[in-house]
C-alpha angles and dihedrals in degrees: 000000000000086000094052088044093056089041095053081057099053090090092050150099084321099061104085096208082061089053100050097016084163095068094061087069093047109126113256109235085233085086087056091046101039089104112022090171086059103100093043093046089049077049102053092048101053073041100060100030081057100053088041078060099060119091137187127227104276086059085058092053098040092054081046095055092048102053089043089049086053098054108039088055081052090054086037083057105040088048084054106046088050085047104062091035075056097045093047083045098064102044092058087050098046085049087054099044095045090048082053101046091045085051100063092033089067086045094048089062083046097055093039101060090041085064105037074061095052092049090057099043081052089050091048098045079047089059099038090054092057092060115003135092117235087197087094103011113186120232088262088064095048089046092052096044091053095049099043097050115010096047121082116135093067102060088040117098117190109178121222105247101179095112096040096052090051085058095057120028085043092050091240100135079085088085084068103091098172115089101218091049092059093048088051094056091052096046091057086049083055089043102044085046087055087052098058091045087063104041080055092058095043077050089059089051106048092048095043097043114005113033090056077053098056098036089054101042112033131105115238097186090060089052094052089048092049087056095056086069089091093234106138093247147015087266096051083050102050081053096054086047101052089050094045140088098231126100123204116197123246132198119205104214131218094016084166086062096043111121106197092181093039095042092042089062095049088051088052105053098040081048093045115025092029116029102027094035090060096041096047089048122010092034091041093048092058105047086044096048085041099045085058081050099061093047098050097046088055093045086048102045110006104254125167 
């Protein structure tokens, strides 16, 4: 029993991992030394990857030259790129505005000689009211009356602007690049300006002398029987009428209240000051100004 009792106790106070049983997990200094070389080595490299850093100054301009290399092509790109959409752009412009321009140009003839045929209806009416009776008036005399006083519309001319107002008010007209291109164009917005002006004041005088004329002394049955004629219009009636056989009889109304002296005056001033003035200056101005136009869209851009 004494023996078990002394052989429990080997393991005890006396064995001297029992006592200090912490330092038998204590790192051995061979982990810290495993690699003496470590912390040069460590050294060397931070060492070497520094010195392979550093750059002298061609790399500096090399790596300049590149980046400037890189965006400049992207500027050169991008010019390029809003050139040619400007470029497209005005072409189309420069198509629109020279249809449109051709346009009015064809309905400016038109116009012209409409009123160069109402001046001289107004002169022969004129000349017809100084020594003629409007008791039995000829066909001659009807045709000219009507086309002196009750047409309009076809000695008016009113140009399409609808080009020309993009232009300006978009700030489009910058795709025109020629100079005298650009003063052209202004000068047509001056000169059609200048044309309503006018018609507003040939307005003023038909309403004030003419039209009173026209309303007192005109014969309504005869303009019910003219369009019975089948043209689409008065005008295409009055047309059918002049090249045909038939006469349709008009009577002038209110001869008792027709003044000649009075009435002769009124036809000469809407003829001269309104009709022939327009047509000498405003009209002239702008054939003349679109006609340049024309000219100078197909030379720029090779337009037919």
């Amino acid at each position: 029993m004494i023996e078990n009792t002394n052989e429990g106790h080997i393991d005890g106070p006396d064995n001297p991992q029992s006592e200090n049983p912490s330092e038998e997990i204590t790192p051995t200094k061979d982990a810290e030394t495993i690699d003496p070389n470590h912390k040069t080595e460590s050294m060397e490299v931070h060492h070497h990857s520094h010195s392979h850093g550093k750059k002298n100054w061609k790399s500096y301009i090399w790596e300049f030259v590149m980046l400037f290399l890189a965006v400049f092509s992207g500027f050169l790109a991008e010019y390029q790129l809003e050139h040619k959409i400007e470029r497209e752009r005005a072409n189309e412009l420069s198509k629109n505005f020279y249809d449109e321009l051709k346009n009015d140009s064809i309905n400016m003839a038109a116009k012209y000689q409409g009123r160069i045929k109402q001046e001289n209806a107004l002169k022969y009416l004129m000349n017809y009211f100084k020594d003629s009776s409007v008791t039995n008036v000829s066909k001659t005399f009807v045709i000219n009356f009507i086309y002196a006083i009750s047409f309009r519309a076809p000695s008016l001319f009113e140009p399409r602007t609808v080009v020309l107002e993009q232009l300006k008010n978009s700030g489009s007209l910058r795709y025109f690049k020629n100079d005298e291109l650009q003063k052209l164009i202004g000068d047509l917005s001056v000169a059609i300006s200048n044309i309503y002006d006018r018609n507003a004041i040939e307005t003023s005088i038909r309403t004030e002398y003419t039209n009173p004329l026209f309303v007192k002394h005109y014969d309504m049955d005869f303009d019910m029987a003219v369009n019975q004629l089948g043209g689409e219009s008065i005008f295409k009636n009055i047309i059918i009428y002049e090249k045909s056989d038939t006469t349709i009889p008009f009577h002038f109304k209110k001869i008792k209240d027709f003044d000649a002296e009075g009435n002769i005056n009124k036809l000469g001033y809407y003829a001269f000051n309104g009709l022939r003035g327009t047509r000498q200056i405003q009209y002239q101005k702008y054939i003349e100004l679109n006609a340049e136009l024309l000219k100078l869209l197909r030379k720029e851009f090779h337009l037919d």
